[in-house]
C-alpha positions as CSV (number, residue, x, y, z in Angstrom):
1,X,218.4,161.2,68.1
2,X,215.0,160.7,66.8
3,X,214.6,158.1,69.5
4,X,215.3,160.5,72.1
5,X,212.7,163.0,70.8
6,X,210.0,160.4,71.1
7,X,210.5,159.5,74.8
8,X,210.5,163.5,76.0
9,X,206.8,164.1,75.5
10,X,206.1,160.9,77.8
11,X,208.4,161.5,80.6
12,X,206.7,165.0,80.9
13,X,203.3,163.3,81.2
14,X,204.3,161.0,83.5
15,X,206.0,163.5,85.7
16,X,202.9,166.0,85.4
17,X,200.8,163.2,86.5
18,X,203.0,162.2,89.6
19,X,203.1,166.0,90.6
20,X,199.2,165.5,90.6
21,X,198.8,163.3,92.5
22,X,201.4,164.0,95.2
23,X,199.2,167.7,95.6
24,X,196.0,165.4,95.9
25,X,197.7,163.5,98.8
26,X,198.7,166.6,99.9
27,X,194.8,168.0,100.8
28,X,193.6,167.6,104.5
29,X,191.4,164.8,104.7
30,X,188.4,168.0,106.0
31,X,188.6,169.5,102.4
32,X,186.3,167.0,100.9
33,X,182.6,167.8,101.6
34,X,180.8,165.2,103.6
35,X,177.0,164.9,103.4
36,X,175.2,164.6,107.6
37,X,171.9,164.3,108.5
38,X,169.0,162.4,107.6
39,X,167.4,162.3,104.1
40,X,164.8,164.6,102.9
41,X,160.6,163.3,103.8
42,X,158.7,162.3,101.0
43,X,156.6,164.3,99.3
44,X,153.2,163.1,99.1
45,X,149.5,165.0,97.6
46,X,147.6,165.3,100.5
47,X,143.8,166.2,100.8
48,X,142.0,167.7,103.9
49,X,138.3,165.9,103.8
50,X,135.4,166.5,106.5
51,X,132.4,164.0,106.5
52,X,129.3,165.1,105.9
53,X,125.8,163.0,106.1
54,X,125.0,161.7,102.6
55,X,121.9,159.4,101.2
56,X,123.2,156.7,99.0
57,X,122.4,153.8,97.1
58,X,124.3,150.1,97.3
59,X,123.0,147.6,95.3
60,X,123.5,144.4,94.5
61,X,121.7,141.5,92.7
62,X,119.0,139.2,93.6
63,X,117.3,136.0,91.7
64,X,113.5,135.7,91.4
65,X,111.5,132.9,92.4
66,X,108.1,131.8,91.8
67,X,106.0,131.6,95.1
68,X,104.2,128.5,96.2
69,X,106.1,126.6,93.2
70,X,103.4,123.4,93.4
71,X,103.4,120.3,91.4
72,X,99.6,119.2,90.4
73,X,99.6,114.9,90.7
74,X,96.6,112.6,89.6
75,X,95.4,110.9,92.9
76,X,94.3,107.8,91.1
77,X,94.4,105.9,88.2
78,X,92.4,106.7,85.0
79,X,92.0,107.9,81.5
80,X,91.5,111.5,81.5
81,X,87.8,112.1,80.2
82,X,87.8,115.9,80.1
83,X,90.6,118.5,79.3
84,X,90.4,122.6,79.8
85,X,92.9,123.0,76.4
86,X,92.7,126.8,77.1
87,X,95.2,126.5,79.8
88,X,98.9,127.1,78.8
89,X,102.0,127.6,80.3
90,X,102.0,131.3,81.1
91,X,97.9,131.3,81.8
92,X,96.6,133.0,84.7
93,X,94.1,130.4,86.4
94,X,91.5,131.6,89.4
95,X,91.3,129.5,92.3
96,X,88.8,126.5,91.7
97,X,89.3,127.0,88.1
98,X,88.4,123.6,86.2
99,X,91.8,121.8,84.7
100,X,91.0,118.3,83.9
101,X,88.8,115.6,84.9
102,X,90.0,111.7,85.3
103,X,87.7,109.0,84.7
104,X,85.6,108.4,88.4
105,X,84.2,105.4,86.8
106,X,86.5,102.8,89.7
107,X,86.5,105.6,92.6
108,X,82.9,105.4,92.5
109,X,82.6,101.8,92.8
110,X,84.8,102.2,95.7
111,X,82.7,104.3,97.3
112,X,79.6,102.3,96.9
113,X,81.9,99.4,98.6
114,X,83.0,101.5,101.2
115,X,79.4,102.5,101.9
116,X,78.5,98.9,102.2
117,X,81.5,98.2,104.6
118,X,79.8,101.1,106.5
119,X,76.5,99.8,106.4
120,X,77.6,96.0,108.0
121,X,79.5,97.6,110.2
122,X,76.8,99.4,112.1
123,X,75.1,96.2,111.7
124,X,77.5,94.4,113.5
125,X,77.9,96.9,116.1
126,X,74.4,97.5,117.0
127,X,73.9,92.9,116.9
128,X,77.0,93.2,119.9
129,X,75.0,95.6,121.7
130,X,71.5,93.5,121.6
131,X,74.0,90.3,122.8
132,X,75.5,92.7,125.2
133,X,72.3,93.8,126.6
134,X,70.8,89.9,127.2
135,X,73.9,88.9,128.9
136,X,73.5,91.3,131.3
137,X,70.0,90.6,131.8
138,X,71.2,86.8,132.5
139,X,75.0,87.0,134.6
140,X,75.6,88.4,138.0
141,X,77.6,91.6,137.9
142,X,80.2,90.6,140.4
143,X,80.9,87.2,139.1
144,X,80.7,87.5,135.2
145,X,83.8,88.4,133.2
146,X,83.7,91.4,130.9
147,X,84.0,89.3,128.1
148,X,81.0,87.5,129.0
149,X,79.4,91.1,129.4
150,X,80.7,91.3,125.9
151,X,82.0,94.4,126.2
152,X,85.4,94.0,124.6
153,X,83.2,92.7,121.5
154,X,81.0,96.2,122.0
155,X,84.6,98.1,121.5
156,X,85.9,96.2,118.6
157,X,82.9,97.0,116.7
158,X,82.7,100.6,117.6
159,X,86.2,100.8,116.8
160,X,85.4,99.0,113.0
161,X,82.3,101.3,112.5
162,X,85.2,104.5,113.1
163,X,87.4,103.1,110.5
164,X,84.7,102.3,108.0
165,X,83.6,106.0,108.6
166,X,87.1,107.1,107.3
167,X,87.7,105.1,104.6
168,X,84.3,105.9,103.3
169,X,85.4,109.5,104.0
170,X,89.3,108.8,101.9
171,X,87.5,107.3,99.2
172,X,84.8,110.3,98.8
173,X,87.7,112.9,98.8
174,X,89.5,110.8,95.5
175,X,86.1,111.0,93.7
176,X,86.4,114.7,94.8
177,X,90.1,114.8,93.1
178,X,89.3,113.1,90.6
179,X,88.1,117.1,89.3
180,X,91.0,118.5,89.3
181,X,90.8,122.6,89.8
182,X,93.3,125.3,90.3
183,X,94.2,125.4,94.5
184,X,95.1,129.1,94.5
185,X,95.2,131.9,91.9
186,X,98.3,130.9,89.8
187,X,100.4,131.2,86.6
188,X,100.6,127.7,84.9
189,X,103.8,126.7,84.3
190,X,104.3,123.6,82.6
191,X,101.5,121.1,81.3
192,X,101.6,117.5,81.4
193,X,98.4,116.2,80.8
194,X,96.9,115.6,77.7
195,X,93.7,114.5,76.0
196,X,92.3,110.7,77.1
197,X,95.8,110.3,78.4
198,X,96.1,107.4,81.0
199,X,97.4,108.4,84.2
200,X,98.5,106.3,87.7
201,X,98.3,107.8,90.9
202,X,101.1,110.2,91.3
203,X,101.4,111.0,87.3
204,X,102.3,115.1,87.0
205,X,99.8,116.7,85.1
206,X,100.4,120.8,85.6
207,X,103.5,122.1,87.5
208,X,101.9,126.0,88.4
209,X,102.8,129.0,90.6
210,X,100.9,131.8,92.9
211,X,100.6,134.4,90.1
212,X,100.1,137.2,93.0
213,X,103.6,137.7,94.3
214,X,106.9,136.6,92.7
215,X,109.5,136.6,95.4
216,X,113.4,137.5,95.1
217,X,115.9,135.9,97.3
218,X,119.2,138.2,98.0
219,X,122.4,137.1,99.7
220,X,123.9,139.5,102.3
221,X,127.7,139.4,102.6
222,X,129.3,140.6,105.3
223,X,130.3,143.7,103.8
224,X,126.6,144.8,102.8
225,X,125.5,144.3,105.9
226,X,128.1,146.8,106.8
227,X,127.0,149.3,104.4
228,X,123.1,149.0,104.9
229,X,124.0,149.5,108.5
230,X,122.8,146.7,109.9
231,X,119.3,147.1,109.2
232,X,116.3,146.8,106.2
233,X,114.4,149.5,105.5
234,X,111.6,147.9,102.9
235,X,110.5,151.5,102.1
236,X,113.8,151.9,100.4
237,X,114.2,148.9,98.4
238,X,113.7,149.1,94.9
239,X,114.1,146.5,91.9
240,X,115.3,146.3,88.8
241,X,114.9,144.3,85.6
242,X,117.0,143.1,82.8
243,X,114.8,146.1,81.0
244,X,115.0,148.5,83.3
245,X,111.8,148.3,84.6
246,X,111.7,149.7,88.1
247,X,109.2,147.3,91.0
248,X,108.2,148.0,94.3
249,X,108.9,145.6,96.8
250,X,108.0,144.5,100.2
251,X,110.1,143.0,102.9
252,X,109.0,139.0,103.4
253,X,111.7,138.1,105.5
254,X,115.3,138.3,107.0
255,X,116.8,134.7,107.7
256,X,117.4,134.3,111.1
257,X,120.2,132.3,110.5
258,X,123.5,132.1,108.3
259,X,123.0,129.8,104.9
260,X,124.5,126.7,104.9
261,X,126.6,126.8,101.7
262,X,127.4,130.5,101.3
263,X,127.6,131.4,105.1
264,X,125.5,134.7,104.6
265,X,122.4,136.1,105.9
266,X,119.1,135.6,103.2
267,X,116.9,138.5,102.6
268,X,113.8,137.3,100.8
269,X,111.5,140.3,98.9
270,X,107.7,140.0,97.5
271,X,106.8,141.8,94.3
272,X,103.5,141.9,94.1
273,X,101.2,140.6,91.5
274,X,104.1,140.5,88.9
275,X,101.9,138.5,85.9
276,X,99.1,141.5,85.8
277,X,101.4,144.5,84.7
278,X,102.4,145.4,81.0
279,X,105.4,144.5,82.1
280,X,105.7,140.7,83.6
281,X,108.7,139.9,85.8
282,X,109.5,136.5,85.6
283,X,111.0,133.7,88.1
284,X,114.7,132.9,87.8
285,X,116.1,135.5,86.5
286,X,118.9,137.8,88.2
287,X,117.7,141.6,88.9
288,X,119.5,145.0,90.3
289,X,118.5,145.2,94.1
290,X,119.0,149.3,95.3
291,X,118.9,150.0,98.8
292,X,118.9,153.9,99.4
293,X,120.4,154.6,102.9
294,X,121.5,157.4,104.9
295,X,124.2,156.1,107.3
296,X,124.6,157.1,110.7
297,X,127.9,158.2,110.5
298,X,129.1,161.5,108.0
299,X,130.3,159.8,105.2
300,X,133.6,160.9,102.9
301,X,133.0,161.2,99.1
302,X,136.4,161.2,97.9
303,X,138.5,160.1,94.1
304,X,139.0,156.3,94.3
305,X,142.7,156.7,94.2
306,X,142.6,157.2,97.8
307,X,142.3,153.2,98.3
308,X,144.7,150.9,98.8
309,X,145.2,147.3,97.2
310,X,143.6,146.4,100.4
311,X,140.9,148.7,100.7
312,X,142.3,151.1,103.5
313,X,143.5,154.8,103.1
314,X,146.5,156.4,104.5
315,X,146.1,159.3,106.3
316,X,148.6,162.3,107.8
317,X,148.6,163.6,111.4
318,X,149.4,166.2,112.8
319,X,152.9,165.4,113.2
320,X,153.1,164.7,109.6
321,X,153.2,161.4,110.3
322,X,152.0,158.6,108.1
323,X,149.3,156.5,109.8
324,X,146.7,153.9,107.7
325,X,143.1,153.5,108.6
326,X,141.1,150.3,108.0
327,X,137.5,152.0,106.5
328,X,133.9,150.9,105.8
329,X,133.1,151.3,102.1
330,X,129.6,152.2,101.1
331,X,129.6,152.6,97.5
332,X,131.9,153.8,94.3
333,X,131.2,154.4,90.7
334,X,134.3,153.8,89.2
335,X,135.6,157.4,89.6
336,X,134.8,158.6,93.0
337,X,134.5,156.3,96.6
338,X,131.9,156.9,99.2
339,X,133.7,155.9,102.9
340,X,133.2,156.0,106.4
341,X,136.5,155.3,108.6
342,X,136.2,152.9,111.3
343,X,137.6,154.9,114.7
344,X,136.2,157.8,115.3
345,X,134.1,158.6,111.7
346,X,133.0,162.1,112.4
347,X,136.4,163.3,112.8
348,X,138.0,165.5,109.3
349,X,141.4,163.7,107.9
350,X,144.3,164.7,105.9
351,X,143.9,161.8,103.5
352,X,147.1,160.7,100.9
353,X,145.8,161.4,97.5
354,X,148.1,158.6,95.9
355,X,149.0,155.9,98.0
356,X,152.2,153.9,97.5
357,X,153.2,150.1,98.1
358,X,156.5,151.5,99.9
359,X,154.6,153.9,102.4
360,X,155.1,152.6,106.2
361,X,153.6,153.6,108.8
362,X,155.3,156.2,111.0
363,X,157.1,157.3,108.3
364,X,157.6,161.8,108.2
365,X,156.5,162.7,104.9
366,X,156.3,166.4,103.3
367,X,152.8,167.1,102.5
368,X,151.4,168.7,99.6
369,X,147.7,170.2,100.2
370,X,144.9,170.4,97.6
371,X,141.5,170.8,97.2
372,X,138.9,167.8,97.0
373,X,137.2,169.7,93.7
374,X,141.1,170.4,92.0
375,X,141.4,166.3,92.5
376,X,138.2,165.0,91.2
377,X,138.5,167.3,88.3
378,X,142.3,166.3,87.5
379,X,141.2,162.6,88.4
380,X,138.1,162.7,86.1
381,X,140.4,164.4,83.0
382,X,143.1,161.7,83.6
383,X,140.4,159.0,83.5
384,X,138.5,160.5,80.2
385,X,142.4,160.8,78.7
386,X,143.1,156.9,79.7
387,X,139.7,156.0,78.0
C-alpha cells in the first residue's frame, strides 16, 4: 500500500509532462517569431570639419658643425723657437694672428742653395747663348744641324733656369711657413704644439675653426618635405638650443641630390657669428629646427583620435557610407592633429571621431554628429583624467 502511494505522485508528472509536450507539437510551425532583415548600422561619433588656412610650425632637429673645420701642419722640420701661449682652445684668433714660429735656421740655408742653383743656372744659359751665337757666325744655315746651332742646348738651359726659379720660389714660401699665423678669423679648437717642441713636416700643431658662422646640417624626410611644402623659406627658420636660446639663421644650401646613407635631401643653415654672443652655440651638438609655414591648402585642426594606426582618417559620405582617406600630416602636439587630405583638400568632411580596427570600407554606419569644440574639450578632460 505504501508502495503504491509512492509511485502516484510520479506517474502524474510524467503524464503532465507528456501532455506538454504533445500541445508544443501541436503549434503551427508560423507561431514562433522569426527575425528578417539585415542587422542594425553601427553607430559611430561623427564630426563635420571645414579647412581653413592656418600658419604652423614643424620642426625637427639639426646637428651643428663648425665651418671651415681646418687642421694647422708644420711644413718642415724644426724645434719650435717661439710660442703665442695665450691661445687656447676656445680663443678667438684674427686672421694673420701670430701662433708659433719653427726654427728657419735649415730653410734658410736652402734658400741660399737654391739662390746659388739660380745664379749658375743663368750662367749656364747665357755661356749656351754666346756658343750659340759663334756657331752661327761660323755654319751655313741650310747645311748645319740645329744641334750644331746649339739650339737644343739654348732650350735645356732655359728650361733649367725655369725650374731653378721655382724651387727658389718653394723654398722661400717654407721660410714664409715657417711663421705660422691664423688663415682666417677662427675659434681654436685643439692645441698641439708646445714650447721648443720638435716637429717633422706634417706634425698637427692647432686643429681651428671659422669663428664667424657655425653651420647646421638638417635631414629632410620624405614626410617633411611634404609638410614644408616643398619649399624653404629662410625667413622662417628659427633655431633652438639645448637652453632655449632662440638664433637666426640663413639658408646656405639645399643638396641637390639625395644622401648616400639616409636617402634624404640635406638642408645645410649658417648662424652667424655664433662665438661673439653672451650666448655661444657650439659645433656638434643636436638643436630644435622650427619652420613656420602657411600651406597652400586649408588645413584641418582636429583631436588626434581621428588617426588611424596607419595615419589615415575615415570619413562618412553622403550615403552614410564609410570611406578612408590617405592624408598629409603637418604637425600634432600630443592632443590635437593639424591635416590636410590628399584628394581634393579644400572640400569639408564628416570625419569618424573614433576609428576602429573592424571598420571596412563601404560599410552603412549610423552617424552620431558633434561639434569640433564638444570633442576637443571631452578629449582634453579624458587626457588630463588618464594623466
Amino acid at each position: 500500500m505504501k508502495s503504491l502511494k509512492k509511485k502516484i505522485p510520479i506517474t502524474l508528472a510524467v503524464v503532465s509532462f507528456a501532455g506538454v509536450l504533445l500541445v508544443l507539437d501541436s503549434l503551427p510551425d508560423n507561431s514562433l517569431p522569426v527575425t528578417t532583415g539585415a542587422p542594425a548600422a553601427q553607430v559611430v561619433t561623427v564630426l563635420s570639419s571645414s579647412p581653413a588656412q592656418r600658419q604652423l610650425s614643424v620642426s625637427t632637429v639639426g646637428i651643428t658643425q663648425s665651418r671651415w673645420h681646418t687642421e694647422l701642419k708644420a711644413t718642415t722640420g724644426g724645434n719650435l723657437t717661439e710660442l703665442n701661449t695665450d691661445i687656447e682652445p676656445g680663443s678667438l684668433i684674427k686672421k694673420g694672428e701670430f701662433l708659433t714660429q719653427i726654427d728657419p735656421t735649415h730653410i734658410s740655408a736652402k734658400v741660399e742653395q737654391a739662390k746659388s742653383h739660380l745664379a749658375s743656372t743663368r750662367l749656364k744659359l747665357e755661356r749656351e747663348k754666346h756658343e750659340q751665337t759663334v756657331a752661327k757666325k761660323i755654319l751655313l744655315q741650310n747645311v748645319s744641324t740645329a744641334f750644331a746651332r746649339r739650339e737644343p742646348q739654348v732650350a735645356a738651359a732655359t728650361a733649367e733656369l725655369h725650374h731653378a726659379e721655382q724651387a727658389l720660389a718653394s723654398v722661400r714660401q717654407r721660410l714664409i711657413e715657417t711663421r705660422v699665423v691664423a688663415p682666417f678669423d677662427a675659434v681654436v679648437l685643439k692645441r698641439f704644439a708646445s714650447p721648443a717642441q720638435h716637429v717633422e713636416t706634417g706634425t698637427p700643431l692647432y686643429v681651428i675653426a671659422s669663428s664667424q658662422s657655425v653651420d647646421i646640417k638638417v635631414s629632410l624626410s620624405k614626410r617633411l618635405w611634404q609638410k614644408l611644402g616643398g619649399r624653404i623659406d629662410p625667413t622662417q627658420i628659427s633655431v633652438v638650443d639645448r637652453d632655449n636660446n632662440t638664433w637666426p639663421v640663413k639658408l646656405r644650401y639645399l643638396a641637390p641630390e639625395f644622401d648616400a646613407a639616409t636617402r634624404q635631401r640635406q638642408l645645410v643653415l649658417a648662424v652667424e657669428n655664433p662665438f661673439m654672443q653672451p650666448n655661444v652655440l657650439l659645433p656638434l651638438q643636436q638643436v630644435k629646427i622650427v619652420f613656420n609655414i602657411m600651406p597652400s591648402a586649408p588645413v584641418h585642426r582636429l583631436p588626434i583620435s581621428v588617426l588611424t594606426l596607419d595615419g589615415e582618417v575615415w570619413c562618412v559620405n553622403n550615403d552614410n557610407k564609410l570611406v578612408l582617406e590617405p592624408i598629409i600630416q603637418l604637425n600634432e602636439d600630443g592632443n590635437e592633429v593639424w591635416f590636410q587630405f590628399t584628394n581634393h583638400p579644400e572640400r569639408s568632411r564628416n570625419i569618424v571621431m573614433y576609428p576602429l580596427l573592424t571598420m571596412i570600407p563601404g560599410t552603412i554606419v549610423a552617424p552620431t554628429y558633434t561639434s569640433n569644440n564638444s570633442a576637443t574639450s571631452s578629449y582634453a578632460y579624458n587626457s588630463e583624467e588618464t594623466q
